[in-house]
C-alpha positions in Angstrom: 66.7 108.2 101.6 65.9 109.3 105.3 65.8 113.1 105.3 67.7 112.6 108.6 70.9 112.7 106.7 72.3 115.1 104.4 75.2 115.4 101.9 77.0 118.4 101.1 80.2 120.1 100.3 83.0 119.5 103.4 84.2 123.2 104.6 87.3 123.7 106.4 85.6 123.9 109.9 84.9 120.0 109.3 88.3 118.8 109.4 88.6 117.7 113.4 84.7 115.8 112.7 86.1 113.9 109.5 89.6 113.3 111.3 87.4 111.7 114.2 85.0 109.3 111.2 88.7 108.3 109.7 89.6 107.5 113.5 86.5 105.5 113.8 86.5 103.4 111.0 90.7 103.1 110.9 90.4 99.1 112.1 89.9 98.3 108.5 86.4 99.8 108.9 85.7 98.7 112.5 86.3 101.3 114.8 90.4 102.3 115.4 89.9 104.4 118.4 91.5 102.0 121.1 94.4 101.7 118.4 95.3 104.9 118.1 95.1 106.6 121.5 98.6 108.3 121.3 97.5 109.7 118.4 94.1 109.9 117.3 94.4 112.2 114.3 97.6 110.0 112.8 95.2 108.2 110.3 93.5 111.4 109.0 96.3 113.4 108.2 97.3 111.4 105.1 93.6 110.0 104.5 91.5 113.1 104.7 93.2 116.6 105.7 95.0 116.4 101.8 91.9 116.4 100.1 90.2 118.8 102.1 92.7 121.0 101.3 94.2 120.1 98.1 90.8 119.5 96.3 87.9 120.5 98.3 85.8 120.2 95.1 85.9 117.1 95.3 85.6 116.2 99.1 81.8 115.7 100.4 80.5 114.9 104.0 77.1 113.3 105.4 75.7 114.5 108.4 73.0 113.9 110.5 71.6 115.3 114.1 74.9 114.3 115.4 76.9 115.8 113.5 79.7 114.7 110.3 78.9 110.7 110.2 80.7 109.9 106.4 83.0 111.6 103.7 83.9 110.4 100.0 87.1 112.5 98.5 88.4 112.2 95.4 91.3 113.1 93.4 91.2 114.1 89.7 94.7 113.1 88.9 96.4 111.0 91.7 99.9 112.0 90.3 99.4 115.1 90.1 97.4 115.0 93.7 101.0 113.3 95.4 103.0 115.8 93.6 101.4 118.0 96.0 100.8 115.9 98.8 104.7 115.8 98.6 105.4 119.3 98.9 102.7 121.1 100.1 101.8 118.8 103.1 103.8 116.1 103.6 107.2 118.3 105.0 104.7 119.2 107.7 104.1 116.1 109.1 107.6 115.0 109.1 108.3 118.2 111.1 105.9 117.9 113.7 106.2 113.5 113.9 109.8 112.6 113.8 110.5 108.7 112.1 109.5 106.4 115.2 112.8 104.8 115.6 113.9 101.5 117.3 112.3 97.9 116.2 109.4 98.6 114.2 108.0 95.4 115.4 107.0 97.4 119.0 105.8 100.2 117.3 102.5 101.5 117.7 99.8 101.7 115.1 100.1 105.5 115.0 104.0 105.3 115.4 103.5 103.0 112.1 101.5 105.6 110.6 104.0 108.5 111.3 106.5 106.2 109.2 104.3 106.7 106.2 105.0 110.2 106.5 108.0 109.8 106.0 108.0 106.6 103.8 104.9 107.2 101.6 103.2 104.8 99.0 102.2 106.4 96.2 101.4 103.4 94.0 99.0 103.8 91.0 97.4 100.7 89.8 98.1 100.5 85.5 96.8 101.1 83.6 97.0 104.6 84.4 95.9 106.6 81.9 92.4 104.7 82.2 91.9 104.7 85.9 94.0 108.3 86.9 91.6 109.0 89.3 91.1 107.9 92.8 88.5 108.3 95.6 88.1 107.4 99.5 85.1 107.1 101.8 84.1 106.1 105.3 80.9 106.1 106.5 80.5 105.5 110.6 77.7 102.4 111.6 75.3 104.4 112.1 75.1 105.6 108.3 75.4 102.5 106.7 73.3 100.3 105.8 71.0 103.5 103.9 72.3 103.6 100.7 74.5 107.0 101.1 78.0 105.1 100.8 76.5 104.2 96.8 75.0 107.7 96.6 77.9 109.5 97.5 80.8 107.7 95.7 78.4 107.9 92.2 78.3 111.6 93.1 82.2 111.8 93.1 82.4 109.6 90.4 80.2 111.9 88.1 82.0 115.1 89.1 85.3 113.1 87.7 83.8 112.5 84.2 82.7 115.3 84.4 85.9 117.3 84.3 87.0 114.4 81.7 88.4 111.7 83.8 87.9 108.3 82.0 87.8 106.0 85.5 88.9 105.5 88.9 91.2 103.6 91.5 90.9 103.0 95.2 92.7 100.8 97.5 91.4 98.5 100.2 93.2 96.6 102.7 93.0 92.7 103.2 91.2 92.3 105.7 88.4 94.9 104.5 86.3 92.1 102.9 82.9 93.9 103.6 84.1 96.8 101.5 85.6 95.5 98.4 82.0 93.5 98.3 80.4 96.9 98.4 83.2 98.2 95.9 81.9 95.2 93.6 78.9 95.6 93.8 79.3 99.3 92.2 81.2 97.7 89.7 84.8 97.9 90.8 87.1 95.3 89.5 90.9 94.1 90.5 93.9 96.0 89.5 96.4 94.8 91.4 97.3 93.2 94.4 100.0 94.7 96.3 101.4 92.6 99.6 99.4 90.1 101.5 98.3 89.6 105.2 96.6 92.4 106.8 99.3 94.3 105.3 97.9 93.7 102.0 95.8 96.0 99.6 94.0 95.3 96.6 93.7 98.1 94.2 90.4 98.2 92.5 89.1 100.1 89.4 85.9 101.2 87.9 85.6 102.9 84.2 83.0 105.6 83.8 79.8 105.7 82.2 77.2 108.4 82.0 76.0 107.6 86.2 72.9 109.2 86.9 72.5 112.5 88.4 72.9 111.6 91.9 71.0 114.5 93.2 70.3 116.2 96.6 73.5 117.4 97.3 74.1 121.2 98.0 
């Protein structure tokens, strides 16, 4: 691994940083900032701030000289976790970013995002009760390529079994081809397919095994 990069716990002070990674890889993992200039943080309030938050256990960074470049976030049990989401952060959002309004077809990627707030999608691919967990990374370019997005998610993935979770879910969108090849290639299979198009997300699960210790975090 090149000891330029580090992995470690996220702390609260890391939010705006992994805000700015979710920002960066929001075009389906290509970089989303000329997408969401009217709102850059839109993408990370529903992908990263919950789990910060809700459980930081389970939330890891990477950093390098530059500062936060990757995150992988989990959730123990993703009903639970929405139960939460639900009341403990979602009424905030819907405060602060009223329901865009007009013809969604001129709406904005952001102004699209801000109607998730209020409409959100908390689909759990079956069965449940073998894949109740579910996890999340982004890694910016310059990270990639290294082997951390592997190292990190096996981390996650071994805190789960851990505390007795018997697999894992995660969603990627259509268009997303280079990660559900990654996602495969760590043993991931197809749940479900929910919509098509861009719009469209396959839902992908992975049972756990004893992983290896993945090591070198702190």
């Amino acid at each position: 691994m090149n000891p330029s990069f580090q992995m470690r716990r996220a702390r609260p002070e890391d939010t705006a940083a992994a805000y700015h990674v979710c920002l960066r890889t929001g075009d389906y993992g290509k970089d989303g900032e000329p997408f969401y200039r009217d709102d850059p943080d839109a993408l990370g309030r529903i992908f990263v701030g919950p789990y910060l938050a809700l459980e930081p256990a389970l939330a890891w960074v990477l950093e390098d000289a530059l500062g936060v470049c990757g995150y992988a976030l989990g959730a123990l049990d993703s009903r639970a976790f929405y139960q939460r989401y639900d009341t403990e952060w979602r009424p905030r959002l819907c405060r602060e970013f009223p329901w865009p309004g007009g013809d969604p077809a001129t709406w904005t990627r952001a102004q699209r995002v801000h109607s998730w707030y209020h409409q959100p999608d908390y689909f759990c691919p079956e069965p449940y009760a073998q894949y109740p967990s579910h996890l999340h990374i982004d890694l910016l370019e310059r990270a990639r390529g290294k082997g951390w997005g592997r190292r990190m998610l096996e981390h996650v993935m071994q805190q789960l079994r851990d505390l007795g979770s018997p697999g894992a879910h995660l969603g990627v969108a259509n268009p997303n081809t280079a990660a559900a090849a990654f996602y495969r290639r760590l043993g991931f299979h197809e749940l479900a397919i929910v919509g098509d198009g861009p719009e469209g997300c396959t839902y992908m699960g992975k049972a756990f095994r004893l992983l290896p210790d993945s090591g070198g975090a702190r």
